[in-house]
Structure formats: structure tokens, C-alpha cells
C-alpha positions as CSV (number, residue, x, y, z in Angstrom):
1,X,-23.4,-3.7,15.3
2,X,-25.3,-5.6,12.6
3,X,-24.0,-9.1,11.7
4,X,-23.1,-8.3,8.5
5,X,-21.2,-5.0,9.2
6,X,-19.7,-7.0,11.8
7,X,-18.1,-9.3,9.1
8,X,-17.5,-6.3,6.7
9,X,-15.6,-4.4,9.8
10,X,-13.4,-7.5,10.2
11,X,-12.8,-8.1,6.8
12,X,-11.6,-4.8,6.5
13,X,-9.2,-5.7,9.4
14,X,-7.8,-8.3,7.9
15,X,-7.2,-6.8,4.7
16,X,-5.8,-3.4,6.0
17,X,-3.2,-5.4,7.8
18,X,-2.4,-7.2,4.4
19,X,-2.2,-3.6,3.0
20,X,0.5,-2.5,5.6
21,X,2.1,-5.7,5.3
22,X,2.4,-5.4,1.0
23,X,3.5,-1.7,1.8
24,X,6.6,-2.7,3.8
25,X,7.5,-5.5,1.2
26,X,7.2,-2.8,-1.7
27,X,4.4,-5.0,-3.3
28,X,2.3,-2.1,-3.5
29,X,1.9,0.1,-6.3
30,X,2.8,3.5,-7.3
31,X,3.6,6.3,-9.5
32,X,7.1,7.8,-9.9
33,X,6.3,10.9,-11.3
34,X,3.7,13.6,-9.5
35,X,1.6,14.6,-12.5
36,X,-0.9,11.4,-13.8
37,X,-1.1,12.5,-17.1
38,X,2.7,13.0,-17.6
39,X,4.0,10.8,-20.7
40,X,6.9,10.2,-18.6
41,X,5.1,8.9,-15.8
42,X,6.0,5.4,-15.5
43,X,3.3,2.7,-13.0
44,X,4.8,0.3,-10.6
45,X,1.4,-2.7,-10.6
46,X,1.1,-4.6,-7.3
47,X,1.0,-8.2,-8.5
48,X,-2.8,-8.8,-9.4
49,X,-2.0,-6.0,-12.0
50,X,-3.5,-2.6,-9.9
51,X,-1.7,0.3,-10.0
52,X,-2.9,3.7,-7.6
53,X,-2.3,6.9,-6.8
54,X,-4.0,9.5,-4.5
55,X,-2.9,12.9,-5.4
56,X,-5.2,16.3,-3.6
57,X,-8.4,15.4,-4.9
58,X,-8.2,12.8,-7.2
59,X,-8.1,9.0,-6.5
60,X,-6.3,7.5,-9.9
61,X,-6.3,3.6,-10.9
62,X,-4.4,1.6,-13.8
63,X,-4.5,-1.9,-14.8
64,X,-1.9,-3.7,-16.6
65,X,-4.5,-5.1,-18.9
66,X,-7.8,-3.2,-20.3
67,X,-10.8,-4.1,-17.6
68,X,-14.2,-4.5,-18.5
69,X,-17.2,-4.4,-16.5
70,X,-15.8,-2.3,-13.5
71,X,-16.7,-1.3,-10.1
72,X,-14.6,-0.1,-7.5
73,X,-15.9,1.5,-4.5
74,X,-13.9,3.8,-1.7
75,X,-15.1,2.3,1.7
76,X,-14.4,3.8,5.1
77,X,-13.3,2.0,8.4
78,X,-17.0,1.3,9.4
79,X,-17.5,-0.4,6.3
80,X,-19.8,2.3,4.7
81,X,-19.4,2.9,0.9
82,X,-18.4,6.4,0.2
83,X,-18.6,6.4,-3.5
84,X,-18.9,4.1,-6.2
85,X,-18.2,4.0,-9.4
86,X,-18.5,2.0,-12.4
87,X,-17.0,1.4,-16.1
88,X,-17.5,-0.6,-19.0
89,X,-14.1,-0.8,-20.4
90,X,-11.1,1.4,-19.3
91,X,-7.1,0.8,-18.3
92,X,-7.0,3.4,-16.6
93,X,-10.1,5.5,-14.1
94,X,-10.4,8.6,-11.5
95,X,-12.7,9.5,-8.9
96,X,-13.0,12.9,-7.3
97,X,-12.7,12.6,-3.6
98,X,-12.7,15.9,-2.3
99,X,-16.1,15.5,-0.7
100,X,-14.1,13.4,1.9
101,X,-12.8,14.7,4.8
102,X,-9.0,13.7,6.1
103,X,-8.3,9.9,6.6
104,X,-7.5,6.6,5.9
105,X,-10.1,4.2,3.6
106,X,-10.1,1.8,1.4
107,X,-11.1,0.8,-2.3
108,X,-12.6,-2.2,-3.2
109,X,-12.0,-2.9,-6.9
110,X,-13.9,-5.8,-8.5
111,X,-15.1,-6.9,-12.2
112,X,-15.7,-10.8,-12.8
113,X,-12.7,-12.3,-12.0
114,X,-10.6,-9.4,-10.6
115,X,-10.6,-8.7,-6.9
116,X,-8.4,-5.9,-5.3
117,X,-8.5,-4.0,-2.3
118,X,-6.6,-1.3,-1.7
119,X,-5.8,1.1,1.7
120,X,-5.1,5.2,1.3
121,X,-4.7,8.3,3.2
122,X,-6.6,11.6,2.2
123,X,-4.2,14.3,3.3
């Protein structure tokens, strides 16, 4: 394995046992309704302001505050980026992920100062 998918392998380590960890303490975020779009649906934000939800196809995020200049990026356990995406301004973004198969990854959201990553299951 190359150095520097070495260190991206163990990074992801680390930060998928945070993930589990912030799960059990309820410090994760999520959605109380099942439709997205529902006016009703009210966000629970882990503490750096990132809310998600995974629902058949679609990978949903919201921020607490309006982000600018954003990229997030759904990674897999070898470190490889599976899709990215980018967005000039937005609260709130989706990604189609139906092109990937059953399984755990991870999304690495990032603009200037904000750095999140985040662990979910494709069912």
C-alpha cells in the first residue's frame, strides 16, 4: 500500500471509530421525519453544525448556517473517492448514490474553515 493511502486508510480508522463513538452518545445527526422535503421535517445538527440523512438513493446534507465554497466527497474504506461534489453557496445539498453498491463509507465535508466527516450505510 502507497504511503499516502496508508495514512488516508488510518485516518479513516480513526475517524470511523469517532463516528461510532458520536453515534452511541447521540451527537450525531438526523432527521425525524422520512420525506427530506417535508415542511414538517425537523434536523437534529451534530455539534459543528452538519446535519445527514441517507434515504434509498439519495445522500442529503444541511448546515445550520448557509456554506459557501463547498466540497464534500463520499470516500470508501480503501480511501478511494467515490464522488464528489461541489457548491458555491447552499444550506442544504444531495447526491445521488445509487451507482454504489451495499456498504458502509464515509463523507468528507470541507469549505475553508469547516471540516466534517461523516460514516453511512447504503442499504
Amino acid at each position: 500500500m502507497k504511503p499516502n493511502k496508508l495514512a488516508l486508510a488510518m485516518w479513516l480508522l480513526l475517524f470511523s471509530a469517532m463516528a461510532i463513538n458520536a453515534q452511541d452518545s447521540r451527537e450525531t445527526a438526523f432527521l425525524e421525519t422520512t420525506s427530506v422535503f417535508s415542511s414538517s421535517a425537523t434536523i437534529t445538527f451534530n455539534p459543528s453544525g452538519v446535519g445527514m440523512n441517507v434515504t434509498d438513493n439519495t445522500l442529503s446534507l444541511f448546515f445550520q448556517n448557509r456554506i459557501s465554497n463547498l466540497r464534500y466527497e463520499v470516500i470508501n474504506n480503501k480511501g478511494e473517492v467515490l464522488l464528489l461534489k461541489k457548491a458555491k453557496s447552499t444550506q442544504q445539498s444531495s447526491l445521488d448514490i445509487s451507482g454504489l453498491k451495499r456498504g458502509t463509507y464515509f463523507v468528507r465535508v470541507y469549505n475553508g474553515t469547516l471540516k466534517e466527516f461523516l460514516k453511512f450505510k447504503k442499504k
